[in-house]
C-alpha positions as CSV (number, residue, x, y, z in Angstrom):
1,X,-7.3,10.7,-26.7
2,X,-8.7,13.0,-23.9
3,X,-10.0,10.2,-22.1
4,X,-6.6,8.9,-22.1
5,X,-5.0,11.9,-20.3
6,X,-7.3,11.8,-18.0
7,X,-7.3,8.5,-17.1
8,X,-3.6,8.5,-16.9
9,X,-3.5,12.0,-14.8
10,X,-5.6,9.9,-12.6
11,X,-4.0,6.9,-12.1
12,X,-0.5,9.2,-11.6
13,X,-2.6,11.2,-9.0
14,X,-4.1,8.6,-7.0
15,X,-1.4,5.9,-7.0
16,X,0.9,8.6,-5.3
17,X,-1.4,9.7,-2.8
18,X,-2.8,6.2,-2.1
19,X,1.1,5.3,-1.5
20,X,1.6,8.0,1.1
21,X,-1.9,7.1,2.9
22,X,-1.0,3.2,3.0
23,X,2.6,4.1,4.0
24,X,0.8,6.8,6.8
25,X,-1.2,3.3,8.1
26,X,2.4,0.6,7.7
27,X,4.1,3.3,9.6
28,X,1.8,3.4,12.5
29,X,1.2,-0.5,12.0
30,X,4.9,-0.8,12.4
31,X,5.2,1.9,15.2
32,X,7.9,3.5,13.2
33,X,9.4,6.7,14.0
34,X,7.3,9.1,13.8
35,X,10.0,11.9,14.3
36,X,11.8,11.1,10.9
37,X,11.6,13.8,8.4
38,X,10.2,11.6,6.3
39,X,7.4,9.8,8.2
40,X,6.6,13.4,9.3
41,X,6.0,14.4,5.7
42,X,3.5,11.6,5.1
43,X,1.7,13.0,8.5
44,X,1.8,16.7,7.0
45,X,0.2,14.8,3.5
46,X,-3.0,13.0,5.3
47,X,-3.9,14.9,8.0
48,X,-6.0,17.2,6.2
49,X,-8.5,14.1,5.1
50,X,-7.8,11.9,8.1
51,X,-8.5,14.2,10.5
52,X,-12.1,14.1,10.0
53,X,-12.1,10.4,9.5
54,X,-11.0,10.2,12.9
55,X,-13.3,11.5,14.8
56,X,-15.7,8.9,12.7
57,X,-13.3,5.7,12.5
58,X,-11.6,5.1,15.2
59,X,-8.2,3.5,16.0
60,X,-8.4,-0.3,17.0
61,X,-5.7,-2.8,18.3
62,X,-3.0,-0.5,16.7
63,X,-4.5,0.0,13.1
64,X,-5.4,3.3,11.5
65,X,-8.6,2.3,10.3
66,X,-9.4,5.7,9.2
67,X,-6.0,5.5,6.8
68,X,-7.1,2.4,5.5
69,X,-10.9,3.5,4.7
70,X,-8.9,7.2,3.4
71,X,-7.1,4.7,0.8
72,X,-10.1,2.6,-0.1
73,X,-12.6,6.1,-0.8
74,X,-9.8,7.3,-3.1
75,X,-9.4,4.4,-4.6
76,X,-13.2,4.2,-5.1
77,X,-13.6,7.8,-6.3
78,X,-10.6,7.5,-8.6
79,X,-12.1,3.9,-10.2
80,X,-15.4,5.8,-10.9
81,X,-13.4,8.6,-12.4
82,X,-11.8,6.8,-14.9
83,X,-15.0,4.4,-15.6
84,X,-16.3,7.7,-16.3
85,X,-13.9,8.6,-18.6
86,X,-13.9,5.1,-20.4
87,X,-17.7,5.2,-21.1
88,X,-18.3,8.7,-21.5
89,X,-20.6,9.1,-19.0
90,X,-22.1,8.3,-15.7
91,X,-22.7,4.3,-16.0
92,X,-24.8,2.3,-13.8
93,X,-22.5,1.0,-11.2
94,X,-23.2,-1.0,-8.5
95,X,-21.7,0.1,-5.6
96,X,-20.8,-3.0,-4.2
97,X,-18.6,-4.1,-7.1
98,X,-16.8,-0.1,-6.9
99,X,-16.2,-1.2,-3.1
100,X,-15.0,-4.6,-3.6
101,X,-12.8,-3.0,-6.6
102,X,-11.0,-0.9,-4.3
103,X,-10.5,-2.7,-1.4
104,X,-8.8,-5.5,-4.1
105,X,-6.7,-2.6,-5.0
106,X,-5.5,-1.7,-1.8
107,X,-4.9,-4.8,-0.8
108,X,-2.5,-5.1,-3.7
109,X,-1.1,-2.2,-3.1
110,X,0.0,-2.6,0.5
111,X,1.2,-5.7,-1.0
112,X,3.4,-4.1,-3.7
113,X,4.9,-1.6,-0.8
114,X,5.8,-4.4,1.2
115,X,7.2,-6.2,-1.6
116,X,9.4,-3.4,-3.3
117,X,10.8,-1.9,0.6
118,X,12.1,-6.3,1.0
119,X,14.1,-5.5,-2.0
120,X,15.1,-1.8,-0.7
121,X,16.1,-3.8,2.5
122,X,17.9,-6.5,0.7
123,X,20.1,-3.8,-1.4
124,X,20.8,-1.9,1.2
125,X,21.9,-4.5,3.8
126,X,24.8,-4.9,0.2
127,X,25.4,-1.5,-0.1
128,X,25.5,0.6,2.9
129,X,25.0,-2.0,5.9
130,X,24.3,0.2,9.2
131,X,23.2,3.4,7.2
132,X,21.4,6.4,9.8
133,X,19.6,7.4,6.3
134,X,16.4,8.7,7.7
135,X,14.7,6.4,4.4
136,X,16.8,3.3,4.6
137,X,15.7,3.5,8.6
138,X,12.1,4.0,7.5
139,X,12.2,1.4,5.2
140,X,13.6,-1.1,7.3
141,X,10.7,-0.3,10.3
142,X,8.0,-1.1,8.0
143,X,9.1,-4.3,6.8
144,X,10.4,-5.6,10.3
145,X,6.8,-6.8,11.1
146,X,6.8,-8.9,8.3
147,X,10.6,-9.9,8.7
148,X,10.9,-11.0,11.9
149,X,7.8,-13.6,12.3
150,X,10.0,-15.6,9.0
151,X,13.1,-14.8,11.1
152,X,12.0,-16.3,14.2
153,X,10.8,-19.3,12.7
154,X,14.4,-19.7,10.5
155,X,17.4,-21.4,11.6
156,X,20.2,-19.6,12.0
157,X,21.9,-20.1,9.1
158,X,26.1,-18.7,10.0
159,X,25.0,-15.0,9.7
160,X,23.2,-15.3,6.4
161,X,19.7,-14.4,6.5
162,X,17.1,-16.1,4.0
163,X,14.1,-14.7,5.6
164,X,13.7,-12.1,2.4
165,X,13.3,-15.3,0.0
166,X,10.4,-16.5,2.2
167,X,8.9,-13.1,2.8
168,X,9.1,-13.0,-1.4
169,X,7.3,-16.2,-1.5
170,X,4.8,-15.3,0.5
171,X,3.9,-11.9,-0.9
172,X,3.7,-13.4,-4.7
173,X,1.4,-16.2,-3.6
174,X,-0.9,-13.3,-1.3
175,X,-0.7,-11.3,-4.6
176,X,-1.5,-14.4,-7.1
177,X,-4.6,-14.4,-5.1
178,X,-5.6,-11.0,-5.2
179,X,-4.6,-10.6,-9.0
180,X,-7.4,-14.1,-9.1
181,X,-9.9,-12.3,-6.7
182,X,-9.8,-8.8,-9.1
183,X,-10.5,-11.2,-11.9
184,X,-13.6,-12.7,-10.5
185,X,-14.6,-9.3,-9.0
186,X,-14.9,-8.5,-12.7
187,X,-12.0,-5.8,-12.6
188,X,-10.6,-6.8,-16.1
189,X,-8.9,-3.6,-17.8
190,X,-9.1,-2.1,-14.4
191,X,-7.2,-4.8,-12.7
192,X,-3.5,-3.6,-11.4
193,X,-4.1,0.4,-12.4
């Protein structure tokens, strides 16, 4: 049972902060405001640990690589934290498997962020079209790098925008192939925590 609660005060734990670094690298990806309350929030969150990635991992092309190797350590520490707890003790791990277990991970979860703010988008443009929210503008930055390659390719279709259904599409088949690769990675019980 105690191997429970901690596994589970884990998995709460990391999953939020792993969010808020993924959503630190989208939001630089998608050179969102960086003056919105909330975007300055996720700043205020990293910067302590990405601070001294930087001056080790540089930016390049526009990516935060140090975000991106920030969400793959966590991921990595919190995956042997909770083997830990499963087996009661320090296993023999390769490391190469705990690495390729958390890049899956993040992967999927960049996925899942991208996936969940379509639908934000979607509900939004129903419910408050044209909304100064500082969230619903946040929200709508990070997926307009995704949106707008479907767009331009679309026809217009008389003002109704289907771009979202192929966006869907696309992330379920990109996630049906993750969710394959953590099964040959060996992930098993691991797979989608």
């Amino acid at each position: 049972m105690l191997a429970d609660i901690v596994i589970t005060i884990l998995l709460i734990a990391s999953s939020f902060y792993l969010t808020i670094v993924l959503l630190r690298f989208l939001l630089q990806l998608a050179r969102a405001d960086f003056y919105n309350p909330i975007s300055q929030f996720v700043v205020k969150a990293t910067n302590p640990l990405l601070r001294p990635l930087r001056k080790v991992i540089p930016g390049w092309g526009g990516l935060d690589g140090a975000s991106l190797v920030l969400a793959i350590i966590v991921q990595a520490i919190t995956f042997f934290l909770i083997v830990v707890a499963m087996s009661g003790g320090v296993p023999s791990m390769n490391p190469l498997t705990l690495l390729t277990w958390s890049v899956l991970n993040v992967l999927d979860l960049i996925v899942t962020i991208y996936f969940w703010s379509v639908i934000a988008v979607v509900v939004i443009s129903w419910i408050a079209p044209g909304s100064n929210h500082p969230a619903i503008q946040l929200v709508a930055q990070i997926t307009e790098p995704v949106m707008r390659p479907v767009r331009n390719l679309m026809p217009s279709m008389g003002g109704l925008d289907l771009s979202p259904i192929i966006v869907f599409l696309i992330l379920n088949v990109i996630r049906v192939v993750i969710d394959n690769l953590q099964r040959s990675a060996g992930m098993g019980a691991l797979a989608g925590m």
